[in-house]
LOVEXBA-584884 format. One record per residue (C-alpha): residue number from 1; z negated, y, x negated. Coordinates in steps of 0.02 Angstrom, whole numbers. Each point is the difference from the previous one (the first is absolute). Layout:
BEGIN
NUM_Z_Y_X
...
% end
This chain:
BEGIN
1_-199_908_-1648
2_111_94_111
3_31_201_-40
4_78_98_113
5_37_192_-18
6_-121_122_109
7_67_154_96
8_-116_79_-63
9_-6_-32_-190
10_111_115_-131
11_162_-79_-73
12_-1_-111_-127
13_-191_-62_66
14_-42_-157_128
15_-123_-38_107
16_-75_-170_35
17_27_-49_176
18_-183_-62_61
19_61_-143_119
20_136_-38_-111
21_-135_-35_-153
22_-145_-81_99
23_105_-137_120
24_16_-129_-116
25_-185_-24_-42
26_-17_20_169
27_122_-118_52
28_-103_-119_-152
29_-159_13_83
30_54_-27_160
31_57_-139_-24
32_-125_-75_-116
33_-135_28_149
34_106_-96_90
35_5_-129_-109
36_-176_9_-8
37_-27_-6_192
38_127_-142_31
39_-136_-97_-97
40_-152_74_29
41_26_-21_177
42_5_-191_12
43_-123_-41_-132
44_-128_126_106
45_22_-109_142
46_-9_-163_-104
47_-167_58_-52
48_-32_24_167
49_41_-192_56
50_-108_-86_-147
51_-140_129_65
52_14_-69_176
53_27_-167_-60
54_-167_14_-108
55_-83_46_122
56_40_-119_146
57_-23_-126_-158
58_-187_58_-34
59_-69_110_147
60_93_-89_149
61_-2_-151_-7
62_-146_-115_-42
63_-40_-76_-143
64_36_-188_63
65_158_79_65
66_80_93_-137
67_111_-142_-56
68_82_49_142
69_58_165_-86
70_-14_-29_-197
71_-31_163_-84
72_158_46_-79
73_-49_-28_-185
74_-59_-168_55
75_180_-43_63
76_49_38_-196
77_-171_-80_-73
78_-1_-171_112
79_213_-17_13
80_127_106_-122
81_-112_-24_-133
82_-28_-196_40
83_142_-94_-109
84_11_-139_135
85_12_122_136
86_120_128_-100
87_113_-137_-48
88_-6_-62_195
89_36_151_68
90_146_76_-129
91_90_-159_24
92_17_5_197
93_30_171_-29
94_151_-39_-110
95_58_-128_145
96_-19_120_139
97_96_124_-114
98_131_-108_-18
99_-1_-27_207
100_20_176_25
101_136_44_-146
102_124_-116_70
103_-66_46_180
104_39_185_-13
105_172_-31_-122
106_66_-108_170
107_-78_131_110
108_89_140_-82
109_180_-85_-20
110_-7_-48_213
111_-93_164_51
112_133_122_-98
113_148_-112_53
114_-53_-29_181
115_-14_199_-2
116_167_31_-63
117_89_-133_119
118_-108_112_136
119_55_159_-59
120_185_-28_-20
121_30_5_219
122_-109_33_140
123_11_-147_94
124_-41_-98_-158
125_-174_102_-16
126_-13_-59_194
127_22_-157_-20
128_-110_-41_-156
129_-125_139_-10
130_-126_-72_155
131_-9_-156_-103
132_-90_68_-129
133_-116_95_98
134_-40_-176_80
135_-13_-64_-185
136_-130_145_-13
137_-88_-43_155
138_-33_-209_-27
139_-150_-37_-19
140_-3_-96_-179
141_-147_-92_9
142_57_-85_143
143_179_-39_-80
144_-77_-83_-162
145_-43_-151_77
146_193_2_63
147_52_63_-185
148_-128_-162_-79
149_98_-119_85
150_185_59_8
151_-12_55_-190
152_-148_-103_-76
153_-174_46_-66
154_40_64_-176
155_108_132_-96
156_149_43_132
157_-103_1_138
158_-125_148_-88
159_163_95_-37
160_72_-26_210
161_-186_77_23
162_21_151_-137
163_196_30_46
164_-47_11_204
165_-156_124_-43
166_98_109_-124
167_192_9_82
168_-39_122_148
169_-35_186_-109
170_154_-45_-116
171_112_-21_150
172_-70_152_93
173_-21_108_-125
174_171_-27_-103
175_86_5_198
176_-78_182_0
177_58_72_-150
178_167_-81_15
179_26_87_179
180_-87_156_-63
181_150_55_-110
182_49_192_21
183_140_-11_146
184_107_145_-80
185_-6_-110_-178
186_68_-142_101
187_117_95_80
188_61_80_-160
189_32_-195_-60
190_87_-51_169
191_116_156_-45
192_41_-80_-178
193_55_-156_73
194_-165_-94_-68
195_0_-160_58
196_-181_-73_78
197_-35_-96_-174
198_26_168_-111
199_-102_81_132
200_-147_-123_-5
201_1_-12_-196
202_48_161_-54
203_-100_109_152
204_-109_-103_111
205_-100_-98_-126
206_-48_139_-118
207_-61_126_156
208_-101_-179_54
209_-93_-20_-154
210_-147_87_35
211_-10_-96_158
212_35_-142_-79
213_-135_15_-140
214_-125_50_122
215_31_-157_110
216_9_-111_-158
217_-195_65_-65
218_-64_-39_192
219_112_-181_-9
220_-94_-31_-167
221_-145_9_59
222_6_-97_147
223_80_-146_-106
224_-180_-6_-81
225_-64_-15_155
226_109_-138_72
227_-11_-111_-173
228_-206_2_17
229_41_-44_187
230_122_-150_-46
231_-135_-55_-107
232_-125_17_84
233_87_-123_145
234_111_-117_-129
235_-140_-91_-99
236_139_-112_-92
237_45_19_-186
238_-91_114_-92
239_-125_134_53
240_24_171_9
241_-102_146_53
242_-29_-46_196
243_-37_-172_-37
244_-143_47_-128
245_-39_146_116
246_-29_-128_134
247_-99_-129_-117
248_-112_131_-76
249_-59_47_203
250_-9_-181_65
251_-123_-7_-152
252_-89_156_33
253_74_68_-166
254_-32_192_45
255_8_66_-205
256_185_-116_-12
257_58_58_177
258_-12_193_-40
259_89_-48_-167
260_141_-71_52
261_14_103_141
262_5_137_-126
263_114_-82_-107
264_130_5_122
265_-35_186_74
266_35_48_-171
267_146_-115_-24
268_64_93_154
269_-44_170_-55
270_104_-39_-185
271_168_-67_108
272_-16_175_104
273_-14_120_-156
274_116_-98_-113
275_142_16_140
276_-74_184_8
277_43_22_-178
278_173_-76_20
279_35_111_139
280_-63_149_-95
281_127_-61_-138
282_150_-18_101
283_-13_148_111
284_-110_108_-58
285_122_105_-70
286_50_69_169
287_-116_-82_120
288_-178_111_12
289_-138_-132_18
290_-99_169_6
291_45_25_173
292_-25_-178_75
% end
């Protein structure tokens, strides 16, 4: 507890200074409520959702109809808790893992080098930079017929699918932070004699980071996305999530469907906090997440 003398008070007495002695327990509480509100605040409107969902389930929709919209403990009852099913569905999911892993590792290396070849001249960033907005902007669907028969039907062509989805936000966003280094820092390092390596290593990259993270969590999950697409399209080798995804609808699976649909929104969800954590790791230290 911090003392500090009053103007008021005799010698050899203190005084307790009142702001001095009550900000950390306040600076405690704070920030256990917020704590507490960073996850009462989701779960509140997860209740929410299996409310709505109930009740489009069982007031709704009609009675011949609901297997249209399984209740949500009936997606547990009738598919996670189904060994056949479980099995079915945690082995695509491993596949389709696998699919987007390697889809966002390639992603990443080609998005944070094709941003650093862009930010190293002007006419460089000219000359590349529309490209990958025109990356962005194909369609994909339409491509994977192209992508089937240049690439095949299995593996490679599911990570073409993944790596195309996933490279734009790694690109654009590591481009951003790159170019978004403090002028007068870079002008302090032209005055040194840096040369443009020592600059991007020792300046560039570690302002980018944040960028760079934040374009990584979007790029992972986006990879999700294109590996259920890829499968989804490339019915060779084994299964993974979009392949069962499409089975269990052809067969009017509806319990199965929301599974596995599940399955890989959470998937998703796991990629985007674990890179949160490693961002919160490696930067966190002088980077305020608070803020962002």
């Amino acid at each position: 507890m911090t003392t500090v003398l009053s103007p008021t008070a005799s010698a050899g007495e203190t005084a307790v200074d009142p702001v001095a002695s009550i900000t950390p327990a306040t600076s405690r509480t704070t920030s256990k409520g917020r704590s507490t509100a960073r996850w009462a605040r989701p779960t509140a409107v997860f209740g929410i959702v299996l409310a709505l969902w109930y009740l489009a389930s069982y007031v709704i929709l009609d009675e011949q109809k609901r297997f249209l919209l399984p209740p949500p403990h009936a997606v547990f009852t009738d598919a996670f808790f189904q060994p056949g099913v479980f099995s079915e569905i945690t082995q695509a999911l491993g596949r389709t893992a696998l699919v987007a892993l390697v889809g966002l590792t390639l992603a990443i290396v080609i998005g944070v080098a094709w941003a650093v070849a862009m930010s190293q001249a002007r006419w460089i960033e000219e000359a590349l930079f529309p490209y990958a907005v025109v990356l962005q902007c194909i369609p994909i669907l339409a491509l994977v017929p192209l992508i089937g028969f240049w690439f095949g039907f299995d593996f490679p062509a599911r990570v073409i699918v993944c790596l195309m989805i996933a490279l734009f936000p790694m690109v654009s966003n590591t481009l951003f932070g790159l170019l978004s280094t403090d002028k007068g820092q870079r002008e302090l390092f032209r005055l040194q004699h840096a040369s443009k390596l020592t600059i991007l290593m020792k300046l560039q990259f570690p302002a980018a980071l944040p960028a760079i993270f934040g374009g990584l969590r979007i790029s992972a999950g986006l990879a999700v996305v294109g590996a259920v697409v890829g499968d989804f399209f490339f019915r060779r080798g084994a299964a993974g999530l979009g392949a069962i995804i499409s089975n269990y609808q052809s067969r009017v699976q509806s319990a199965p469907l929301f599974a596995a649909i599940v399955a890989a929104s959470l998937f998703g969800v796991a990629i985007f906090l674990l890179f949160g954590w490693i961002a919160r790791r490696a930067i966190g230290r002088w980077y305020d997440f608070s803020a962002t």
